[in-house]
SEBAFI-480260 format. One record per residue (C-alpha): residue number from 1; residue in three letters; z, y, x negated. Coordinates in steps of 0.001 Angstrom, whole numbers. Each point is the difference from the previous one (the first is absolute). Layout:
N
<i:NUM, aa:ALA, zz:Z, yy:Y, xx:X>
...
***
This chain:
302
<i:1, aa:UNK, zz:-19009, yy:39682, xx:35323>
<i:2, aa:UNK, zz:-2665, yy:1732, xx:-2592>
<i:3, aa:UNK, zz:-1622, yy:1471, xx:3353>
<i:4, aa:UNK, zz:2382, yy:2224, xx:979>
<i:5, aa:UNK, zz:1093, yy:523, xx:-3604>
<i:6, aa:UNK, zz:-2988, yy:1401, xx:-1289>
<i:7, aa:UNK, zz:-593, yy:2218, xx:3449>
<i:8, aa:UNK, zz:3273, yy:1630, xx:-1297>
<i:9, aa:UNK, zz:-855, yy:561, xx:-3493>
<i:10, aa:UNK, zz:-3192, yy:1585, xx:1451>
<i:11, aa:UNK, zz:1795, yy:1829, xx:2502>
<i:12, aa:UNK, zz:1974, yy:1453, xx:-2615>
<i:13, aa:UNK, zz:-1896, yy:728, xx:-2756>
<i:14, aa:UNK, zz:-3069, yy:1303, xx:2468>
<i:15, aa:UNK, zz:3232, yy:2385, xx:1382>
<i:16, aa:UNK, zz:998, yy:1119, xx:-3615>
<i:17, aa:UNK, zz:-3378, yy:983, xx:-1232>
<i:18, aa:UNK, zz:-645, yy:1823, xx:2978>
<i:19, aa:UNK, zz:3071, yy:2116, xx:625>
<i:20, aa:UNK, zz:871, yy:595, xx:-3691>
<i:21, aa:UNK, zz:-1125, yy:3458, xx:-1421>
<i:22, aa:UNK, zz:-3565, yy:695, xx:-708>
<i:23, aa:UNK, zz:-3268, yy:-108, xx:1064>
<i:24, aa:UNK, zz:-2378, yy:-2601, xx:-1118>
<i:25, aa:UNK, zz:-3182, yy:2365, xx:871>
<i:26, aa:UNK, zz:932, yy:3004, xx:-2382>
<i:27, aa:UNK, zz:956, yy:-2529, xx:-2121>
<i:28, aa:UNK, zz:-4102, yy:-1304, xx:-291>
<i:29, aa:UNK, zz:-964, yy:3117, xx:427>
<i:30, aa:UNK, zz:1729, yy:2324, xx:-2367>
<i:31, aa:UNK, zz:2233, yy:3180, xx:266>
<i:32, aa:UNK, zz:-3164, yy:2335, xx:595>
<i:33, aa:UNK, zz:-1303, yy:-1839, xx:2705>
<i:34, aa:UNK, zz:5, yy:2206, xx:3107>
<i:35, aa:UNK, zz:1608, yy:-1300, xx:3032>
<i:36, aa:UNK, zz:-2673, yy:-766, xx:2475>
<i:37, aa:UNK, zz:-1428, yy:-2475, xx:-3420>
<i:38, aa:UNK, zz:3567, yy:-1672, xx:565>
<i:39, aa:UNK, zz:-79, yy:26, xx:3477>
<i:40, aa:UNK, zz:-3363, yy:-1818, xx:151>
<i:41, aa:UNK, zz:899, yy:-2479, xx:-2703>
<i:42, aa:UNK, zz:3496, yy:-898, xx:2280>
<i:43, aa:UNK, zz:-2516, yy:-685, xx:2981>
<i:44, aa:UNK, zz:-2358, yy:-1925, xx:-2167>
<i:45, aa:UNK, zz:3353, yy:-2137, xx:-1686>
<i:46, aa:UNK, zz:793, yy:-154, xx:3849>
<i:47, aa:UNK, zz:3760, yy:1681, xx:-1393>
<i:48, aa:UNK, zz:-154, yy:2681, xx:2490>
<i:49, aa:UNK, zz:615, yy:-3039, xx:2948>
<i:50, aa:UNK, zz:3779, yy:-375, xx:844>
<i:51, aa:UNK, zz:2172, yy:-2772, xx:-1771>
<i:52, aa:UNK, zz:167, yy:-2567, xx:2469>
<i:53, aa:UNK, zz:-3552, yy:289, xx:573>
<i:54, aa:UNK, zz:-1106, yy:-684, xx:-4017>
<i:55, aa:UNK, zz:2471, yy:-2658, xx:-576>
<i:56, aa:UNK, zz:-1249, yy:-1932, xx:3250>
<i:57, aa:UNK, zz:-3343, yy:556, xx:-1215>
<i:58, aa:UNK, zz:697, yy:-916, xx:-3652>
<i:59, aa:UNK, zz:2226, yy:-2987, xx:1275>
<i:60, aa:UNK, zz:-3505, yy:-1441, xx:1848>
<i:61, aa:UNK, zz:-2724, yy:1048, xx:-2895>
<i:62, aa:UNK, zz:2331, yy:-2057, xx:-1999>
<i:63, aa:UNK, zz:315, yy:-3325, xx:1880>
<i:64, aa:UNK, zz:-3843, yy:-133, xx:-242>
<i:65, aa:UNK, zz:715, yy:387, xx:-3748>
<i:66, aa:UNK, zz:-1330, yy:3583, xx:118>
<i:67, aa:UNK, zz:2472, yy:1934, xx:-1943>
<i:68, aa:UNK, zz:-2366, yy:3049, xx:-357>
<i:69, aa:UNK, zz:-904, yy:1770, xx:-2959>
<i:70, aa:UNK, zz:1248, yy:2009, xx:-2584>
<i:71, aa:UNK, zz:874, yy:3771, xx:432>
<i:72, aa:UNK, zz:-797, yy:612, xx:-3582>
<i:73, aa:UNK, zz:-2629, yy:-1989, xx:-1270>
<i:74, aa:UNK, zz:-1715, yy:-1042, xx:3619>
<i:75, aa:UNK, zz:-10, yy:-3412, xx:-1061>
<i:76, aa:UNK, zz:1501, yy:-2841, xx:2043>
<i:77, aa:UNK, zz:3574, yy:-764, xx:-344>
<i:78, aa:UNK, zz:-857, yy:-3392, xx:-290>
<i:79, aa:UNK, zz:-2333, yy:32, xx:-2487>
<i:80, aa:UNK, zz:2664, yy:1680, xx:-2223>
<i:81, aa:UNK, zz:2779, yy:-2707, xx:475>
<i:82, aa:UNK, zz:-2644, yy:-2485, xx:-1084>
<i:83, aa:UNK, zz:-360, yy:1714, xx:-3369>
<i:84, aa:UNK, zz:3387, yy:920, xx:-458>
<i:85, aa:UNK, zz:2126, yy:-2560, xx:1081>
<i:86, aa:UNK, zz:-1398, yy:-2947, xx:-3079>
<i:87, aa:UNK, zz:1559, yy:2280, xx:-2610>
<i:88, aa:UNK, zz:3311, yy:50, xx:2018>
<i:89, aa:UNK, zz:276, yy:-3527, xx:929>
<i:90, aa:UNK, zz:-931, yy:-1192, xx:-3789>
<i:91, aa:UNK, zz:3666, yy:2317, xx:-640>
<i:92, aa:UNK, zz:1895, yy:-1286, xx:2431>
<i:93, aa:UNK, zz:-1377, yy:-3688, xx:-617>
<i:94, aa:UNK, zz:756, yy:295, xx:-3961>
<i:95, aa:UNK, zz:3345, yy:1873, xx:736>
<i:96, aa:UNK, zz:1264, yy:-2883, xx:2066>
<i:97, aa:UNK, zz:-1795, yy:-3117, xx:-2394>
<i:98, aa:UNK, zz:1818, yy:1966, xx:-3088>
<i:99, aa:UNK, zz:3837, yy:356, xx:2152>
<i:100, aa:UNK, zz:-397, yy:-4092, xx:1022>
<i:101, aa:UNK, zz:-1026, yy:-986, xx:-3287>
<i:102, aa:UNK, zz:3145, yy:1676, xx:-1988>
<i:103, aa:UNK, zz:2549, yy:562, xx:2857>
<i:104, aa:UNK, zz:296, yy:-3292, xx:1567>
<i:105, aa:UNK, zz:64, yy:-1972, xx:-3214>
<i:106, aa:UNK, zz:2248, yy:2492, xx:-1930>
<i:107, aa:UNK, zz:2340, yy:-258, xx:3811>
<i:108, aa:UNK, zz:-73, yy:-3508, xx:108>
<i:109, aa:UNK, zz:1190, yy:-460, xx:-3830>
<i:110, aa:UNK, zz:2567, yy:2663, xx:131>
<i:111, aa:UNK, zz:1351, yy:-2267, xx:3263>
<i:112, aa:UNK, zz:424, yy:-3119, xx:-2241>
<i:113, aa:UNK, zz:1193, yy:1353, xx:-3175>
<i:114, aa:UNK, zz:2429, yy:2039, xx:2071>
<i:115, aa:UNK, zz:2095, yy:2488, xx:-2471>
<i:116, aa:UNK, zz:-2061, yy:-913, xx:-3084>
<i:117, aa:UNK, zz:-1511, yy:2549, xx:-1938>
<i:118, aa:UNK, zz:-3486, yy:-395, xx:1519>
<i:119, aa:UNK, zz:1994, yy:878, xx:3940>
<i:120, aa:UNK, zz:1522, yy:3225, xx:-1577>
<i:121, aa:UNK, zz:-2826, yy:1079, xx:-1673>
<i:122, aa:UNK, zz:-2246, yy:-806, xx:3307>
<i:123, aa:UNK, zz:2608, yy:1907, xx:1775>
<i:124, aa:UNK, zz:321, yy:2849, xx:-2048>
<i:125, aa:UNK, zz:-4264, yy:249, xx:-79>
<i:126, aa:UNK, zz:68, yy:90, xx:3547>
<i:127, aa:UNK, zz:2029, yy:2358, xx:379>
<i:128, aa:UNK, zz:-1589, yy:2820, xx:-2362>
<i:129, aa:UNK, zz:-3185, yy:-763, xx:1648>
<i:130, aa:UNK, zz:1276, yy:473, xx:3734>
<i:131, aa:UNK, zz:1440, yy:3497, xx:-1495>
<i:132, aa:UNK, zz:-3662, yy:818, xx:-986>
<i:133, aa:UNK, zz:-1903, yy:1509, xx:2472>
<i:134, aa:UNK, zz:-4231, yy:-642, xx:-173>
<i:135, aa:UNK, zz:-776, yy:4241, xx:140>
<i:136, aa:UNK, zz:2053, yy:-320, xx:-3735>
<i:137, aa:UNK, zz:-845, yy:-3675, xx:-1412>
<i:138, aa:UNK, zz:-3622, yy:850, xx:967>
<i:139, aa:UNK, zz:-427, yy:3047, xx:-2721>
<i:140, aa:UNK, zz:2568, yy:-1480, xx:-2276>
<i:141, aa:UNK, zz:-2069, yy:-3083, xx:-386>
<i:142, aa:UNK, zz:-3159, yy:2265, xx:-537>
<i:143, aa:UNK, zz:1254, yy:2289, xx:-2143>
<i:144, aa:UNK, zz:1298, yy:-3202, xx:-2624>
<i:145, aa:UNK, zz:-2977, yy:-3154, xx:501>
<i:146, aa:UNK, zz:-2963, yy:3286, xx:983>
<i:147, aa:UNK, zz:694, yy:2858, xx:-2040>
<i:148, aa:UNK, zz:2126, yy:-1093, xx:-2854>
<i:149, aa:UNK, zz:-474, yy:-3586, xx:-743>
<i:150, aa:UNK, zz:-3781, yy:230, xx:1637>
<i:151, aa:UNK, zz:-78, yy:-3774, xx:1046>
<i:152, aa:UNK, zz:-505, yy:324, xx:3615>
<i:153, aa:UNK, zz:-2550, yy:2762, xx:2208>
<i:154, aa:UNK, zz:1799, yy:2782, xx:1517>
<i:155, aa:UNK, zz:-1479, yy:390, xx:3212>
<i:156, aa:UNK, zz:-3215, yy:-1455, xx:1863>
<i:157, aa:UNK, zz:-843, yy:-3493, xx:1680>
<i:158, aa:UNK, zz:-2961, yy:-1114, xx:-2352>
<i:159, aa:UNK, zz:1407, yy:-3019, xx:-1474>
<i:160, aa:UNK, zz:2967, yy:-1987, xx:751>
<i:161, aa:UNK, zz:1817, yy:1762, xx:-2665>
<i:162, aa:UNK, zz:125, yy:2939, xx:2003>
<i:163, aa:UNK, zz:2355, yy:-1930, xx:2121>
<i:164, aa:UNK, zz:2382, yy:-1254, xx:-2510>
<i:165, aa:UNK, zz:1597, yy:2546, xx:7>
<i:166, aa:UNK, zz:334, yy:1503, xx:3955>
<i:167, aa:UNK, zz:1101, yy:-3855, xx:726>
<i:168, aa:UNK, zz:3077, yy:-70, xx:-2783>
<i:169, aa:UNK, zz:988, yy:3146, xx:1663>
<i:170, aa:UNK, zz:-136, yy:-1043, xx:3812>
<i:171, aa:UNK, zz:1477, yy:-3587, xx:-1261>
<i:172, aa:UNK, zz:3292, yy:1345, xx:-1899>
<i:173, aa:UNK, zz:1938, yy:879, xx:2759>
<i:174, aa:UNK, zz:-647, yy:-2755, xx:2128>
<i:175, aa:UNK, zz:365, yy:-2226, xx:-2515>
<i:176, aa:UNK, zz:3887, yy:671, xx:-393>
<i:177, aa:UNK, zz:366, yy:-685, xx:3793>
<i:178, aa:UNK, zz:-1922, yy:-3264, xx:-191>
<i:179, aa:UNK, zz:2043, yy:-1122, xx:-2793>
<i:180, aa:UNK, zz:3380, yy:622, xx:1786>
<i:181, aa:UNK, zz:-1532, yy:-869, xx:2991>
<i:182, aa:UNK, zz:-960, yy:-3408, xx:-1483>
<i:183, aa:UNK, zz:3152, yy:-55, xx:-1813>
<i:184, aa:UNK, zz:2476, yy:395, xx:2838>
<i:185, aa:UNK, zz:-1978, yy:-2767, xx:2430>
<i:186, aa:UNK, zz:-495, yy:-2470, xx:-3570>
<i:187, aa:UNK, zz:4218, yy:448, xx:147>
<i:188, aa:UNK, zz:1030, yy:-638, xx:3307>
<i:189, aa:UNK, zz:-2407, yy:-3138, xx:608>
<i:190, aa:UNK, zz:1071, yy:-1752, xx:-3599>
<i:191, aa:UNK, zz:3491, yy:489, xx:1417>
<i:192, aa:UNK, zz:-1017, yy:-2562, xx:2997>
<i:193, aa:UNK, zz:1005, yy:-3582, xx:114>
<i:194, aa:UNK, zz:-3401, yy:-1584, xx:367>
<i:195, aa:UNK, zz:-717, yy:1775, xx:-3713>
<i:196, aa:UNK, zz:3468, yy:-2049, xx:-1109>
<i:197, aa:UNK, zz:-1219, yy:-3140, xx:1796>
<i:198, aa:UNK, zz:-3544, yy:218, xx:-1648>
<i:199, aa:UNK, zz:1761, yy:549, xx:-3847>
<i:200, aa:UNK, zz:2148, yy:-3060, xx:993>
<i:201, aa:UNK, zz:-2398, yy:-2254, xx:652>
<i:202, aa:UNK, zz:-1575, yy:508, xx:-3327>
<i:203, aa:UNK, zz:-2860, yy:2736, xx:715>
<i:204, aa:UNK, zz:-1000, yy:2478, xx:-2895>
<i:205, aa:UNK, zz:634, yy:3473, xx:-16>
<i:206, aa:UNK, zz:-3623, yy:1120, xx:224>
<i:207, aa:UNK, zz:-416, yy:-2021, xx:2847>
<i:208, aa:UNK, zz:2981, yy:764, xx:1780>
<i:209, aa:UNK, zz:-725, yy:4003, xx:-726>
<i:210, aa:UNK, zz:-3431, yy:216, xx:910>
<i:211, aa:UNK, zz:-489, yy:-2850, xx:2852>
<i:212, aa:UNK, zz:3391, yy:200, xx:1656>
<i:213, aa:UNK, zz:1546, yy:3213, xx:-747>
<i:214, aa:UNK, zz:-3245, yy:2397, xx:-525>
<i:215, aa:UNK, zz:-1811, yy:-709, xx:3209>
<i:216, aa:UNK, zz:3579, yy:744, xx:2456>
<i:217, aa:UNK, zz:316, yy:3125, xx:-2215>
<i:218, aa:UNK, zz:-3450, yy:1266, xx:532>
<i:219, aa:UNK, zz:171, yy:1195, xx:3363>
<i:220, aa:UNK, zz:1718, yy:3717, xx:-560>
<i:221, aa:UNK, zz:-2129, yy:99, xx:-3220>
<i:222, aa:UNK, zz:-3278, yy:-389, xx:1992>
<i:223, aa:UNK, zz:1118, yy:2876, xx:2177>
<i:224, aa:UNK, zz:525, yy:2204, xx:-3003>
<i:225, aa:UNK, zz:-3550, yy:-992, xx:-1297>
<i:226, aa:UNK, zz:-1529, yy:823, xx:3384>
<i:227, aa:UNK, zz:1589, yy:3194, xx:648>
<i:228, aa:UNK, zz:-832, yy:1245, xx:-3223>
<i:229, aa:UNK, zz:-3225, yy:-800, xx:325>
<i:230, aa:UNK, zz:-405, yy:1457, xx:3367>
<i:231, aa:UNK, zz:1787, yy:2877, xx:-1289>
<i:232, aa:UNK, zz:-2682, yy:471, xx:-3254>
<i:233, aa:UNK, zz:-3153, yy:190, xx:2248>
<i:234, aa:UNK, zz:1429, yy:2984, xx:1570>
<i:235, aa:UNK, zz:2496, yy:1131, xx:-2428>
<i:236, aa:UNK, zz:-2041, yy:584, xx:-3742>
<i:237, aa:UNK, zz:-897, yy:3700, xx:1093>
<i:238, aa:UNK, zz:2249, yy:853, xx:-2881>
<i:239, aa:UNK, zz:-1085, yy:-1976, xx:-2784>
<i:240, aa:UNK, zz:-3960, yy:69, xx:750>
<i:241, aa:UNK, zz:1009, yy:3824, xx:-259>
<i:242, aa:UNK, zz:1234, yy:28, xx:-3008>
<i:243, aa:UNK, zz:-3042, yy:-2368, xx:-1421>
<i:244, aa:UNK, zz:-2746, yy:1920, xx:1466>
<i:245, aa:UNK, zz:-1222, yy:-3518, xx:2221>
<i:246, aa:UNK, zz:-1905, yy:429, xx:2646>
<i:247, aa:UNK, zz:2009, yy:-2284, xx:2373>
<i:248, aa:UNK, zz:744, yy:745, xx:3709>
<i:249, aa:UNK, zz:3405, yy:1615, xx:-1213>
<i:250, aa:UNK, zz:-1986, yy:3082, xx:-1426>
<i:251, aa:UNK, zz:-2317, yy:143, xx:2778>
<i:252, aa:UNK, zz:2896, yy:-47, xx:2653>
<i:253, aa:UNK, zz:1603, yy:2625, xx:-2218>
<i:254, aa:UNK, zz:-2386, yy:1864, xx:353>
<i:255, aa:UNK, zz:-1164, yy:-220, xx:3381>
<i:256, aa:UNK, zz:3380, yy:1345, xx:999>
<i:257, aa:UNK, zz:-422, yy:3021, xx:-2313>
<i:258, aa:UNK, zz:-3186, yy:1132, xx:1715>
<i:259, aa:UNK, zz:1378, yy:-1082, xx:3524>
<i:260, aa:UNK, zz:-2834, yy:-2884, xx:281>
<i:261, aa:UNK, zz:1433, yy:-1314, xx:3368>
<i:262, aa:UNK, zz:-2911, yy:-3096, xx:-152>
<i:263, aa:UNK, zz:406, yy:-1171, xx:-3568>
<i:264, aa:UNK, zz:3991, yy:-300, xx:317>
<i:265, aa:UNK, zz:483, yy:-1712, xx:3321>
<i:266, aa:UNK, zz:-2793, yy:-2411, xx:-1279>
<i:267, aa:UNK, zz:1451, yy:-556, xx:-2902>
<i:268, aa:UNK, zz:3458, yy:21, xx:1233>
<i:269, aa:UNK, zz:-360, yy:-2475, xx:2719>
<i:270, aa:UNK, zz:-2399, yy:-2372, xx:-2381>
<i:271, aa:UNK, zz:3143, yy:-86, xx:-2812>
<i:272, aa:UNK, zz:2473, yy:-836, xx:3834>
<i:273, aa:UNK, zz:-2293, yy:-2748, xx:1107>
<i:274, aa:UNK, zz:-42, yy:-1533, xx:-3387>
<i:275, aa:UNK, zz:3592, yy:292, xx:-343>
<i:276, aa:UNK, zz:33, yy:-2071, xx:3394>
<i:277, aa:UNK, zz:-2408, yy:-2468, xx:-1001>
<i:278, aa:UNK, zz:2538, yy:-845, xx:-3607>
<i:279, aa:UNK, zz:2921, yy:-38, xx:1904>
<i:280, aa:UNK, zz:-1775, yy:-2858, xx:1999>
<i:281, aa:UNK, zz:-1166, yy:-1786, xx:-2546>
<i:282, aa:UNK, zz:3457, yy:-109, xx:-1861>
<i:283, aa:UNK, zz:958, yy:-1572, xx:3344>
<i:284, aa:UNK, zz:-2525, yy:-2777, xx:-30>
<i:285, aa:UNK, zz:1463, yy:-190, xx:-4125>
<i:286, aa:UNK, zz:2957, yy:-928, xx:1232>
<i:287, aa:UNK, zz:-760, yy:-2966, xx:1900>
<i:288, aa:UNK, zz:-1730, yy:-1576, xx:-3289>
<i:289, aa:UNK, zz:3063, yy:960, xx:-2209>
<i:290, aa:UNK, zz:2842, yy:-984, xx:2380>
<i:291, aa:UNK, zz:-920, yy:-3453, xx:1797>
<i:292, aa:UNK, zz:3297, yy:991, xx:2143>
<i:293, aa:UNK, zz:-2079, yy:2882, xx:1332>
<i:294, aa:UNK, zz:-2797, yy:-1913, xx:960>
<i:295, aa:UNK, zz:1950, yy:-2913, xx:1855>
<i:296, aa:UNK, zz:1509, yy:3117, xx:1906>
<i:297, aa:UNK, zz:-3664, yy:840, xx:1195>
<i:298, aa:UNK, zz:-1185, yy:-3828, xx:733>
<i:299, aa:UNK, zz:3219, yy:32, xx:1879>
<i:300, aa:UNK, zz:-466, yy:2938, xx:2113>
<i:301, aa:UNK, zz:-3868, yy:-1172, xx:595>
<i:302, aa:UNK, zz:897, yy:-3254, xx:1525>
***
């Protein structure tokens, strides 16, 4: 099914950047260039073709991994994923490592110690950080650890430091969904009897938590975790922004600024395919977490 997926996001973003105002030639070019300068640059960019004809021929540069060059720069669109893309997978990667370690803990102990203190506090957190949107946290954050307390680097990627910051940002709100997410699933599975027959016949609360109850609750949480994660390659335009990072947010941003038709459908359909490729592997995840799962599949296969 990623086939025809990603011919439609090409189809549509290629139909977008074509038909929305503006022309990518005076846009290189400048305001005083005269108009046989842009006409010659359209023919050069091959813009000047009709639209069926470019986005068949973009459609078969690309499946010989030919995704042209840049209208800007004139350097290959490739070549700029390559240097871009590191600084936005370390976010995304630290984003999701910093929601796991704090969300599914802080879920799991609000499930057991249901009504206690530690479940309304978790609760209440959770929900002040789903009320704060990144475009806010993101300067708040700099403008108290950067500017005022001067712990922490305001912007840049040149140490990991610089990332402490974008990742507590990108990790707050998703965070308070993990943790009710977690939560919620930690609930309804202690509720079942085979948790009551496991406590009867003398097994400890940590084990019957985190080998009986944990693994049949993980399943919706794993979604969550791969979704966001999906969702952070191709979703940190804001925060790398508001950091000055060089990821392939800002690029993208910018691309679509200056109407750089190669750099956003590369960059576009490089942040789909990946978001295919997770939603795989969380898949294959499954089968390791859930040995129900997997005795479906050796079913099916004999």
């Amino acid at each position: 099914m990623m086939v025809p997926v990603i011919l439609g996001i090409s189809f549509i973003i290629f139909s977008i950047m074509s038909l929305t105002p503006g022309d990518a030639a005076r846009m290189i070019l400048g305001p005083d260039a005269t108009y046989d300068q842009v006409d010659a640059l359209r023919a050069e960019l091959g813009l000047d073709q009709p639209f069926l004809v470019r986005y068949v021929r973009y459609v078969a540069n690309a499946l010989r991994l030919d995704f042209g060059r840049s209208y800007v720069n004139n350097v290959p669109v490739i070549n700029e994923i390559q240097a871009r893309f590191p600084y936005t997978l370390m976010l995304a990667f630290g984003s999701t490592l910093l929601m796991v370690m704090i969300g599914v803990p802080v879920g799991i102990i609000s499930a057991v110690k249901q009504y206690s203190v530690i479940d309304n506090i978790s609760l209440v957190s959770a929900l002040l950080l789903t009320s704060m949107p990144a475009f806010w946290l993101g300067p708040m954050l700099t403008l108290l650890f950067a500017l005022r307390l001067n712990w922490l680097p305001a912007i840049g990627v040149e140490s990991l430091r610089h990332f402490i910051l974008p990742c507590v940002t990108l990790a707050a709100a998703m965070m308070a969904s993990l943790i009710r997410m977690t939560r919620s699933n930690m609930l309804e599975v202690v509720r079942q009897d085979y948790i009551r027959t496991a406590k009867a016949k003398g097994a400890s609360e940590r084990i019957v938590i985190y080998r009986h109850a944990l693994r049949n609750a993980l399943l919706p949480v794993i979604t969550i975790i791969g979704l966001n994660f999906g969702g952070l390659l191709g979703g940190t335009m804001i925060i790398e922004s508001c950091f000055a990072m060089p990821g392939l947010g800002t690029r993208t941003i910018g691309a679509i600024r200056e109407k750089d038709l190669p750099v956003v459908m590369a960059t576009i359909l490089f942040i789909a395919i990946l978001g295919g490729v997770i939603n795989l592997i969380v898949d294959i995840i499954y089968a390791f977490v859930d040995p129900r799962i997997k005795s479906k599949y050796a079913k099916s296969s004999t």
